[in-house]
N, C-alpha and C positions, 0 to 999 in steps of 0.2 A: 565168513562174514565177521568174525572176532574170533582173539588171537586167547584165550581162556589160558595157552598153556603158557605163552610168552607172561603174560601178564603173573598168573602164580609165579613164576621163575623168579620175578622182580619182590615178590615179599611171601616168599616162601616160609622161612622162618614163622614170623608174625603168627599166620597162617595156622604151620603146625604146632605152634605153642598154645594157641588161642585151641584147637583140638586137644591137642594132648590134657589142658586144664580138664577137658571134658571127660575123656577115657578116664582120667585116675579118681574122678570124683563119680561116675556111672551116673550121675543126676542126667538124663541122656531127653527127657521128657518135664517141658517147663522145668527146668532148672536154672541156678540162678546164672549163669553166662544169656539165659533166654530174658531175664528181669536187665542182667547189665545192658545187654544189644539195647532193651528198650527204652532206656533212661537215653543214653546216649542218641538213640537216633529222634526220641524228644527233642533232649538240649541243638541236636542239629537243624531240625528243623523249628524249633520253635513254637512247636504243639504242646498243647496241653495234655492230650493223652494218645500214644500207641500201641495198640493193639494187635500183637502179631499172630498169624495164624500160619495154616496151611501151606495156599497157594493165594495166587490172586484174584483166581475165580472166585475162589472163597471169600475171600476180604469183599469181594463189589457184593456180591451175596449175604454176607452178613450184614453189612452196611444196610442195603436195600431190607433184611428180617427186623435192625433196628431200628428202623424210623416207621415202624408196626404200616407197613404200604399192606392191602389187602388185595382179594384177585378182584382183578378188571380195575384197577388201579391204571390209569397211562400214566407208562412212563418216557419221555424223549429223549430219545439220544441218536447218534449221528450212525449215515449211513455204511459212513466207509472209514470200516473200522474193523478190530477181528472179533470174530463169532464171539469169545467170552462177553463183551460187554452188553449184547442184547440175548443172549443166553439164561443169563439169571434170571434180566425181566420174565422171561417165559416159562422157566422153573418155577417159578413163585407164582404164576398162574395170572400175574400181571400183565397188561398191553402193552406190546413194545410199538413206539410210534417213531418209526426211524426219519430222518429230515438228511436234507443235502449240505453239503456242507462247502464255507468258503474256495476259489481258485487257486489262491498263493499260500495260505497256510494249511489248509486238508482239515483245518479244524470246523466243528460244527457252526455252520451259518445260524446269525441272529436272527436274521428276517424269516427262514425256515422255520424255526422255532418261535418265532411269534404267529404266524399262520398255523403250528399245529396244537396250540395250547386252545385244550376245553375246557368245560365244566370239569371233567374227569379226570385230568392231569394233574398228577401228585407230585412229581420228581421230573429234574435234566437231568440229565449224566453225559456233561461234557468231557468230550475223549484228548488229555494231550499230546496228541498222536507227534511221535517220531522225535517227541523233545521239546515240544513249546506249546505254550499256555491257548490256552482256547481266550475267546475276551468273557472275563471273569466279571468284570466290571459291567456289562449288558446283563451278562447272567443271571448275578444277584440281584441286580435291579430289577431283570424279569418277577425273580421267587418272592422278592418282596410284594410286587406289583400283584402278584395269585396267589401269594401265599404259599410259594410251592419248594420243594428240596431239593437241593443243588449236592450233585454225588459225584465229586472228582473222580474219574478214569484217571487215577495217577501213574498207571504201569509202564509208560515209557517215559516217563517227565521228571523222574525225582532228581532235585537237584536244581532246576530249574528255577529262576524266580520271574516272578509278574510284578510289571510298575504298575498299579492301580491311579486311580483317578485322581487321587491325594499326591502323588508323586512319590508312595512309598512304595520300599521294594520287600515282598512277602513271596515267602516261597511257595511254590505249587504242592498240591495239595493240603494247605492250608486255610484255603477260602471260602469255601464252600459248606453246607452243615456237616459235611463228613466226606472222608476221600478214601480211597485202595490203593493198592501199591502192589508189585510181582516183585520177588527175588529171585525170578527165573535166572539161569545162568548167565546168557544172556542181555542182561538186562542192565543198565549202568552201573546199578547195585545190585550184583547177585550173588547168590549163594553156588553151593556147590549139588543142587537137586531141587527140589520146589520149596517155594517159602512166599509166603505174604506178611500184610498189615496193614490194619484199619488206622486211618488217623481224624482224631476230632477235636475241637476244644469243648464240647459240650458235656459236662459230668454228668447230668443221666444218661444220654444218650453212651458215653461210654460205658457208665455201671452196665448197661442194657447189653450192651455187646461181649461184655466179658463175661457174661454168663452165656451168652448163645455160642462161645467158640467153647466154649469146653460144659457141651451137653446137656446146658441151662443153670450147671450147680452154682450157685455162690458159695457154697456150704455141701459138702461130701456125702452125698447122695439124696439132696434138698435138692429137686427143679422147679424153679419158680418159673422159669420161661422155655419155651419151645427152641432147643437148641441144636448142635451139630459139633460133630467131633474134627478140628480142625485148628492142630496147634501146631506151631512152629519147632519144631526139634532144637535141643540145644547145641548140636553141632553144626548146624546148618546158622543157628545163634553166632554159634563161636566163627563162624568163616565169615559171615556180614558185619561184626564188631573187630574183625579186622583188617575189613576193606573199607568201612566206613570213614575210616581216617585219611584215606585217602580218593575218596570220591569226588572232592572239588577239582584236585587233582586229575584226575580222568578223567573229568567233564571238560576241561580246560584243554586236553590233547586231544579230544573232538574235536573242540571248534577251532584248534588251529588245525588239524586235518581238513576240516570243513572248507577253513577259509582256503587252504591249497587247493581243493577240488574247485571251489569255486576261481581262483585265478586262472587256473589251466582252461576253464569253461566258458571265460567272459569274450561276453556278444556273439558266441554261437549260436546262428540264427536258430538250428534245428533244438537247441538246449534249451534248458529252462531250469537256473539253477535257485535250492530254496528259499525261501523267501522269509527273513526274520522281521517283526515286528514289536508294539511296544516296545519304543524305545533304543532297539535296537538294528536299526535299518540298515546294518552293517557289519559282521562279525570282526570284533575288534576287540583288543584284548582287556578292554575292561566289559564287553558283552558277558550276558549271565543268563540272557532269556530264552536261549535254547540251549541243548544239552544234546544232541543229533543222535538220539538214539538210532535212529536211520538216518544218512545221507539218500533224500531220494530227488531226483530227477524227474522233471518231464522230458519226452522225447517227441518233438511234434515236426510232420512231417518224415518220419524214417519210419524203419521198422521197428519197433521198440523188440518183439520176439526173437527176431533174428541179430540183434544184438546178443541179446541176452545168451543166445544158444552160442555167438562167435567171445561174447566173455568164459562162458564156461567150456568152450573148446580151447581157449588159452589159459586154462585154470586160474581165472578168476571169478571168483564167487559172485553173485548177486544175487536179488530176489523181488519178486514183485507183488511190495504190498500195498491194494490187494488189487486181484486178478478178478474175484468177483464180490459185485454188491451184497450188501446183505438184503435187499430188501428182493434179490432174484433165486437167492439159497433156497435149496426145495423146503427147508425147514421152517422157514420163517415167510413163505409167498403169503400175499396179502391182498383181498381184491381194492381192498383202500389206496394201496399205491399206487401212483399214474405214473408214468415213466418221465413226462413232464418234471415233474417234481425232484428231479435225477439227474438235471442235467448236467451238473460239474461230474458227482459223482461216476457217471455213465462214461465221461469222458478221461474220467484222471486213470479209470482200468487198462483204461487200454494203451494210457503214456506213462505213466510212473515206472521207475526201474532203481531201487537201491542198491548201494555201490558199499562195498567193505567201510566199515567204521569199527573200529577198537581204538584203543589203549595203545598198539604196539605199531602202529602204522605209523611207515617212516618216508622216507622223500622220495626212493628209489620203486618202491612199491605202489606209490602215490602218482609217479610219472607214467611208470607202465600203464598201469591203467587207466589214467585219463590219456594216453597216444594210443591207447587200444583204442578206445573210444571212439576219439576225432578222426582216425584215422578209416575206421571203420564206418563211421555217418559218411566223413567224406565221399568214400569211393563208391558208398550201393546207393 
């Protein structure tokens, strides 16, 4: 599904000098290549503070510890999505109130979330699943409307930006009172092992957090607040401050792979290729609002399984996320859910199918698998 090795190949150097800086100075923990990553991926994004920690579990986790949400606290966020983003809610002893989400982007539906907002409800945590912006601009105007916190799910979006209502274009995970982010390997921006970040413009809110990633101290064995051990290593520093310089870049040979899958796909009745919006109703080369962390597919009318099994019988990778709801996970069953309330979600399980998306994906590769494809709907 990504090419990890192709891609080190291409700035390998960089890479091992941005390490090596690290080995000869042994600062291997919060050191300063972990302050530089942060400054930099500030000025990239345009935030006023980054906060990097762990993982990205962590980062939604700590986010959710700094806006002091208590148990039995609702909090909403979208159904079809992966286990970490209603994970935390449940760790924290919070309600997790999951909603359906939009047909054509996978992201969390507005109208869902105005039916499940109560008295109780403290927090959204819109997910931008697969590369593009949930609609930001209802969101905020929910949280103003209740009063309530908006907690970007940034772990598949970085990079991405949103045209808001004003006509401005503001990057994802910057909208909201506070957003997460992964540096899974995987991830548009990854590291080379687990890595996260909290992003906020709000300076207490960020004082608040930079004591709870590193086990409340402000101050060297002073805990003022109830915290958690979960920092960003600085080799893991050193490999994201030198992929960072070139992640516009990589976002940019997505969505021209994008736009290939999508030519090869057009008016295929049995197809259903993604659907961008804001401003974007066309992946084109000055598009910006998605960043395809997944290329995924509806398959309607075929087998969507039995593709999957004839792509990885021709060794090509895919994967189906997700397979199942969260609101059906034995961990998270709920007698408040009616399956009514499900019904994109119920249906996108059983047609979505994502298709390889990297950095190193070239025309040859890009054909095979879409005449794998058509040629396989066609004939079953």
């Amino acid at each position: 599904m990504v090419d990890l090795k192709g891609q080190y190949a291409e700035i390998k150097k960089e890479v091992n000098d941005s390490i090596q800086e690290v080995l000869e100075t042994t600062a291997f923990v919060n050191g300063p290549k972990v302050h530089e990553f942060q400054k930099n991926l500030e000025n990239y994004l345009g935030v006023k503070h980054v906060i990097p920690c762990a993982n990205g579990t962590d980062a939604l986790q700590i986010a959710m510890m700094g806006l002091g949400l208590k148990p039995g606290d609702e909090v909403i966020t979208a159904d079809f999505t992966f286990a970490a983003t209603v994970e935390v809610i449940a760790l924290l002893n919070l309600t997790p109130v999951l909603v359906d989400v939009d047909p054509e982007t996978f992201n969390i539906d507005i109208d869902a979330v105005k039916k499940a907002i109560t008295p109780k409800t403290k927090a959204i945590v819109p997910v931008h699943l697969f590369g593009q912006c949930a609609n930001m601009d209802a969101l905020m105007a929910l949280a103003k409307e209740h009063n309530l916190y908006i907690i970007e799910d940034n772990a598949q979006g970085i990079g991405a930006k949103y045209k808001n209502s004003k006509g401005e274009k503001v990057m994802s995970g910057t909208i909201g009172h506070v957003a997460s982010t992964s540096f899974f390997p995987s991830k548009n921006l990854g590291c080379y092992g687990d890595g996260g970040a909290i992003f906020t413009n709000d300076d207490d809110l960020a004082h608040i957090i930079r004591g709870i990633v590193n086990h409340g101290m402000y101050k060297r064995y002073h805990h003022d607040v109830v915290g958690v051990n979960s920092r960003l290593d600085s080799i893991q520093a050193a490999v994201l401050d030198a992929k960072l310089p070139h992640l516009d870049s990589y976002n940019n040979k997505r969505r021209n792979a994008a736009k290939k899958y999508n030519k090869a796909f057009t008016n295929h009745p049995k197809i259903t290729t993604p659907k961008t919006v804001n401003g974007c109703d066309d992946i084109c080369d000055a598009c910006d609002c998605h960043v395809f962390h997944q290329y995924t597919l509806k398959i309607k009318n075929a087998d969507r399984d039995a593709l999957a099994k004839h792509l990885n019988d021709n060794g090509i990778p895919c994967g189906v996320y997700y397979p199942i709801p969260l609101h059906k996970q034995k961990a998270y069953l709920d007698s408040r859910y009616k399956e009514e309330d499900f019904v994109v979600t119920n249906q996108l399980v059983k047609e979505v199918i994502s298709l390889p998306m990297h950095t190193e994906l070239d025309d040859e590769q890009i054909d095979f698998i879409t005449n794998t494809i058509i040629n396989f709907i066609d004939n079953n």
